[in-house]
VONU-153907 format. One line per 2 residues: for each residue x, y, z of N, C-alpha, C. Coordinates in nm, 3 decimals, decimal comma. Example, Ala and Ser with C-alpha at 12.3 -4.5 7.8 and 13.67 -1.06 7.14 Angstrom:
! residues 2
1,319:-0,569:0,780:1,230:-0,450:0,780:1,320:-0,330:0,780  1,285:-0,225:0,708:1,367:-0,106:0,714:1,290:0,003:0,787
***
This chain:
! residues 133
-1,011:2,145:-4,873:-0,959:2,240:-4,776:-0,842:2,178:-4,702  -0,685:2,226:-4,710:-0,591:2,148:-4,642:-0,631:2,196:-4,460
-0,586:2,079:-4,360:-0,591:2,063:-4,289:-0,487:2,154:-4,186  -0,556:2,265:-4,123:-0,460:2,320:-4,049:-0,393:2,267:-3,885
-0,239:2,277:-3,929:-0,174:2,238:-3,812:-0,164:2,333:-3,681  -0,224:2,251:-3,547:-0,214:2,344:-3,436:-0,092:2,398:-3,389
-0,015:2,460:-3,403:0,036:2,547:-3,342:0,143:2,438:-3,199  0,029:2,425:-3,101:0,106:2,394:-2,978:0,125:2,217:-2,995
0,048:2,203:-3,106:0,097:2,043:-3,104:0,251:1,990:-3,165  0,313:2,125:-3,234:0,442:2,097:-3,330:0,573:2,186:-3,220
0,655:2,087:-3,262:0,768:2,155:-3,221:0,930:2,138:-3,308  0,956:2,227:-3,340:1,052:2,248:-3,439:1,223:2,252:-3,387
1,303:2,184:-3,408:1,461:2,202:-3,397:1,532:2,131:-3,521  1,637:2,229:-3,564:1,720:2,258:-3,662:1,842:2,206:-3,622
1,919:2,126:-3,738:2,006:2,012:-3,707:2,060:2,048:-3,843  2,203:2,009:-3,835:2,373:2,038:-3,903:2,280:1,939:-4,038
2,278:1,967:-4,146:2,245:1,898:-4,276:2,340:1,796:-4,379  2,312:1,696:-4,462:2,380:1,657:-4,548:2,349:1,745:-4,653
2,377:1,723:-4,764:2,315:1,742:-4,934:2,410:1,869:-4,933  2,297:1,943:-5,074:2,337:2,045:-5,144:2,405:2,185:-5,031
2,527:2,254:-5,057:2,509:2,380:-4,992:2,651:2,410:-4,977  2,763:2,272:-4,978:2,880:2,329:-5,001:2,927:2,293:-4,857
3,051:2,475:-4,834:3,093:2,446:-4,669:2,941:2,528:-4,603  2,873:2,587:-4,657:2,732:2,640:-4,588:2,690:2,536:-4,455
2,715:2,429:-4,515:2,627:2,306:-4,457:2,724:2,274:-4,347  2,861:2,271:-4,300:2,932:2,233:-4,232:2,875:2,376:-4,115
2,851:2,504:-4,095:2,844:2,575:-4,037:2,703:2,623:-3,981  2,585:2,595:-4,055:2,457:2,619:-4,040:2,384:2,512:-3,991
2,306:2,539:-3,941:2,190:2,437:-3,916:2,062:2,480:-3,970  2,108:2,372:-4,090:1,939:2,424:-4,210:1,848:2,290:-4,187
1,851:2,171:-4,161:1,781:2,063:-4,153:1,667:2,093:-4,039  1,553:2,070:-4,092:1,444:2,107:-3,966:1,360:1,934:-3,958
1,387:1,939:-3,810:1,347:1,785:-3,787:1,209:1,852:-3,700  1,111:1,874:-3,731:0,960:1,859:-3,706:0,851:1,773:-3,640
0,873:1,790:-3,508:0,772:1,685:-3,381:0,628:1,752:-3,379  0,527:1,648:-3,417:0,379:1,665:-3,333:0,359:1,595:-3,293
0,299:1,620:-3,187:0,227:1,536:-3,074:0,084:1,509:-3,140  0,031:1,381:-3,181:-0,103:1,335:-3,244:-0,202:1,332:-3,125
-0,184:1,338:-3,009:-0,299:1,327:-2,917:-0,304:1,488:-2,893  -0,235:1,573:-2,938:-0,312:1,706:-2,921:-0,390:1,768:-3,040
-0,345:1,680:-3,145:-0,443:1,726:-3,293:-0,605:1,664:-3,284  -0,662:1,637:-3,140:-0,763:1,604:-3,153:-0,866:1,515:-3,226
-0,782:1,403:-3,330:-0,862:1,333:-3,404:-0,959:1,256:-3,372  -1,027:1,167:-3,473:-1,134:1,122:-3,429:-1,052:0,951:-3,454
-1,128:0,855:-3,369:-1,044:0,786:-3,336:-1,030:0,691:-3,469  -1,085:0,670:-3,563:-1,065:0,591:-3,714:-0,916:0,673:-3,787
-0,952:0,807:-3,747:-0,843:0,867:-3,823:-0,729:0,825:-3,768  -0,716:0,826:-3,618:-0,594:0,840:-3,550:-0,530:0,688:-3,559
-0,570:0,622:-3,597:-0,549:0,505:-3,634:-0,516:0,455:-3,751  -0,521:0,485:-3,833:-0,470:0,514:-4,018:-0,376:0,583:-4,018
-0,340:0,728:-3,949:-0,249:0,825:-3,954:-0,149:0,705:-3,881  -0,144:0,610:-3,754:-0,035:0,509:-3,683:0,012:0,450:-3,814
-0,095:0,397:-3,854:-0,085:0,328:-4,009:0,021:0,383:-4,091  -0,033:0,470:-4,122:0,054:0,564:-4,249:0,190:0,602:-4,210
0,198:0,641:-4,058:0,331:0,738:-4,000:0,447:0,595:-4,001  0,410:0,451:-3,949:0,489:0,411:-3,941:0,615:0,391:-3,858
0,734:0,383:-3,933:0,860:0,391:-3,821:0,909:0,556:-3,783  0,801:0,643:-3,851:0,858:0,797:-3,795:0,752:0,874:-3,663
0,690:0,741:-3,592:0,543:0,697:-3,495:0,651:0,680:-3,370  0,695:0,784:-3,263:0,792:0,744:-3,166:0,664:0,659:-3,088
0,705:0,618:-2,959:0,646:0,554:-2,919:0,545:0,649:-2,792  0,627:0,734:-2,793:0,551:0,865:-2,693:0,416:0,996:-2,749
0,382:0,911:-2,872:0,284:0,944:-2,965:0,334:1,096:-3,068  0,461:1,099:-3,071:0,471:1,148:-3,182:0,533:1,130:-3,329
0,511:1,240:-3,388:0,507:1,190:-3,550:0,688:1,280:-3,612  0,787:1,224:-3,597:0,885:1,295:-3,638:0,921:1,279:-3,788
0,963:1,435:-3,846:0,937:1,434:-4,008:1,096:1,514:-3,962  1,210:1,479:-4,120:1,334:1,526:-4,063:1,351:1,606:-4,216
1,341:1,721:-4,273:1,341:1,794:-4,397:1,443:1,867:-4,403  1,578:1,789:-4,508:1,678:1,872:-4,544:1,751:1,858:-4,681
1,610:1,879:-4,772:1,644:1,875:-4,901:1,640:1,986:-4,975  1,660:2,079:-4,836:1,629:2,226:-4,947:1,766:2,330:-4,870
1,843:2,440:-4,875:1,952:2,507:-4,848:1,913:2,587:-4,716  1,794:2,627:-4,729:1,733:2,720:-4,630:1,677:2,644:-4,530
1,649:2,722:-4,379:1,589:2,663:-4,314:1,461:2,679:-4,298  1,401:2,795:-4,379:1,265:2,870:-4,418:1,211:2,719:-4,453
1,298:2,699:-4,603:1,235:2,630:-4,698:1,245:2,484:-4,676  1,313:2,410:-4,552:1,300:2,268:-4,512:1,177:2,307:-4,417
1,191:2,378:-4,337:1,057:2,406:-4,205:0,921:2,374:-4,304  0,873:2,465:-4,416:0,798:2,465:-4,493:0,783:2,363:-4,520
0,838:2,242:-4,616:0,873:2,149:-4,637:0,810:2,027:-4,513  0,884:2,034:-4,432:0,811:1,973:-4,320:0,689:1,970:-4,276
0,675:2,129:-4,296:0,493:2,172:-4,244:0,434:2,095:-4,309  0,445:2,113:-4,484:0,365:2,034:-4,532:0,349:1,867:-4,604
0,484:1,791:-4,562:0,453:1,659:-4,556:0,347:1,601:-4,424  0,386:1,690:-4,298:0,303:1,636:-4,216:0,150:1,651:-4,240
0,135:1,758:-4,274:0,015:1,800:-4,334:-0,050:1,698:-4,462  -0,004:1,672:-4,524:-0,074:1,574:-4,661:-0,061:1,426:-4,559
0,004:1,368:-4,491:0,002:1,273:-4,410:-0,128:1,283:-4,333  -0,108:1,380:-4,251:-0,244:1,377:-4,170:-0,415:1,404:-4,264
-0,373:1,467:-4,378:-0,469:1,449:-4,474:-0,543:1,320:-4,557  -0,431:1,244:-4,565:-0,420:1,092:-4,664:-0,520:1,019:-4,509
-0,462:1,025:-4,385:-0,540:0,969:-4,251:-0,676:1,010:-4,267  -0,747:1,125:-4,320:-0,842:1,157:-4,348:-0,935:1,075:-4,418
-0,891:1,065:-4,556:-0,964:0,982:-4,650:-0,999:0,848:-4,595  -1,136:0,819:-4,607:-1,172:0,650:-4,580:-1,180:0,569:-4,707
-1,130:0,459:-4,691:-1,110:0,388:-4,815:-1,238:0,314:-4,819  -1,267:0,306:-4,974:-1,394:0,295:-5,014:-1,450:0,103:-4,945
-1,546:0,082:-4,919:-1,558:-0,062:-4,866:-1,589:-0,128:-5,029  -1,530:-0,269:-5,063:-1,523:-0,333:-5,125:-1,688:-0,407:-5,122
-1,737:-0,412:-5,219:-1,877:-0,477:-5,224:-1,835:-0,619:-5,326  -1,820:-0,736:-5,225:-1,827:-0,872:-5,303:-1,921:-0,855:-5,415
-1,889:-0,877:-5,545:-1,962:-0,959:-5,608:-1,994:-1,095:-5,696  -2,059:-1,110:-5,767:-2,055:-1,291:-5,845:-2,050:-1,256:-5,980
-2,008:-1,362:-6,029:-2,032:-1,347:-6,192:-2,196:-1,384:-6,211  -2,246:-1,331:-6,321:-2,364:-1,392:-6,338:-2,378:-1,518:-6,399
-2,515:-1,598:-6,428:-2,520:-1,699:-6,494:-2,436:-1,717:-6,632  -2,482:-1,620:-6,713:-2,443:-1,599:-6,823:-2,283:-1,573:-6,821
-2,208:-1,519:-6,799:-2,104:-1,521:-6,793:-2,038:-1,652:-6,722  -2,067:-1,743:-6,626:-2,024:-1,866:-6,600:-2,005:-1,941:-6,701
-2,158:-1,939:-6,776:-2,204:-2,026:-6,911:-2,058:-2,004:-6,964  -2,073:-1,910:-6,987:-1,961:-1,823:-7,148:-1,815:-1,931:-7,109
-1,808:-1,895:-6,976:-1,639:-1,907:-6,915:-1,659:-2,097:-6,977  -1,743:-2,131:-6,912:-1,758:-2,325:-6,948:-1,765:-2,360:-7,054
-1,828:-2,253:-7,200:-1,806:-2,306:-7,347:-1,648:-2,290:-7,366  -1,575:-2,179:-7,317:-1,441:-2,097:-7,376:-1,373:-2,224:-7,339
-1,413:-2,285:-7,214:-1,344:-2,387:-7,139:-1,339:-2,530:-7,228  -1,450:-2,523:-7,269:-1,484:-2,670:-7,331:-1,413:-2,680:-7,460
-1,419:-2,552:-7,569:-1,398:-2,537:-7,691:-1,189:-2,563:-7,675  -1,165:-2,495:-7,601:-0,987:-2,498:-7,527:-0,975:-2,663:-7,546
-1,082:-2,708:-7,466:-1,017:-2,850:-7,407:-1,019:-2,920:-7,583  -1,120:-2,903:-7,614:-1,150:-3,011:-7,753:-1,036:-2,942:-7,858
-0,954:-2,811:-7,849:-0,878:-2,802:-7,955:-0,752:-2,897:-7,913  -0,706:-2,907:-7,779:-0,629:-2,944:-7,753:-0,597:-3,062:-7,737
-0,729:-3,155:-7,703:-0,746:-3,289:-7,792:-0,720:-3,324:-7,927  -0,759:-3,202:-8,000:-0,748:-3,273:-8,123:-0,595:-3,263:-8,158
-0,498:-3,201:-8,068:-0,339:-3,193:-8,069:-0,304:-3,337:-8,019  -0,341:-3,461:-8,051:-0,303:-3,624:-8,010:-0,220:-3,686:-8,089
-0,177:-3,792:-8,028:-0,038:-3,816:-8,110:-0,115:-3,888:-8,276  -0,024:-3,870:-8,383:-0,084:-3,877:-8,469:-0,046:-4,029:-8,512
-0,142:-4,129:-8,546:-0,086:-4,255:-8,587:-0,071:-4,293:-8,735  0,073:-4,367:-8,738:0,108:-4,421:-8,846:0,080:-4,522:-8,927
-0,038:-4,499:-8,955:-0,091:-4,669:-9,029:-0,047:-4,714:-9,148
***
């Protein structure tokens, strides 16, 4: 189930674009640079802490998450765009990564590793300089 974004936690402003679009782009403002505020998305505090993780250098320091989308002509289709990188971000914060369970080799497999070991060493002995009698 994707994770729905609140409403009053995002705030949206549209900025002059690079890329595709021609002189379009010199006159429009299609680039949608996309602010949420993470302390109003209510998380739980493991999440909100992975999502710092994940967000990185786009983590202002006033707790929000700025995403800047202007790889598309429209401003429909960067907004969109935006909606949903933040969205799979705050999703990926979701997932807990599985805990690692140490384990050992068994006896038998030590054994194995110390013959493979032994049989190595004695071929490579028998690679000695060869004498000329």
């Amino acid at each position: 189930m994707p994770y729905e974004l609140p409403e009053e936690a995002l705030s949206e402003t549209f900025l002059a674009a690079s890329g595709p679009g021609g002189q379009n782009v010199n006159k429009v403002a299609t680039a949608c640079q996309l602010r949420c505020n993470i302390f109003a998305l209510g998380l739980a505090p493991d999440v909100y802490h992975r999502l710092k993780e994940l967000a990185g250098s786009r983590l202002t320091a006033g707790g929000e998450i700025v995403i800047t989308a202007r790889s598309h002509r429209t401003q429909e289709a960067n907004r969109i765009d935006a909606r949903a990188r933040l969205t799979d971000l705050i999703e990926k914060a979701h997932l807990r990564k599985a805990k690692r369970k140490p384990t050992k080799p068994s006896k038998a497999a030590k054994a194995k590793r110390v013959d493979a070991k032994k049989s190595r060493g004695t071929v490579k002995q028998a690679r000695g300089k060869v004498s000329l009698d």
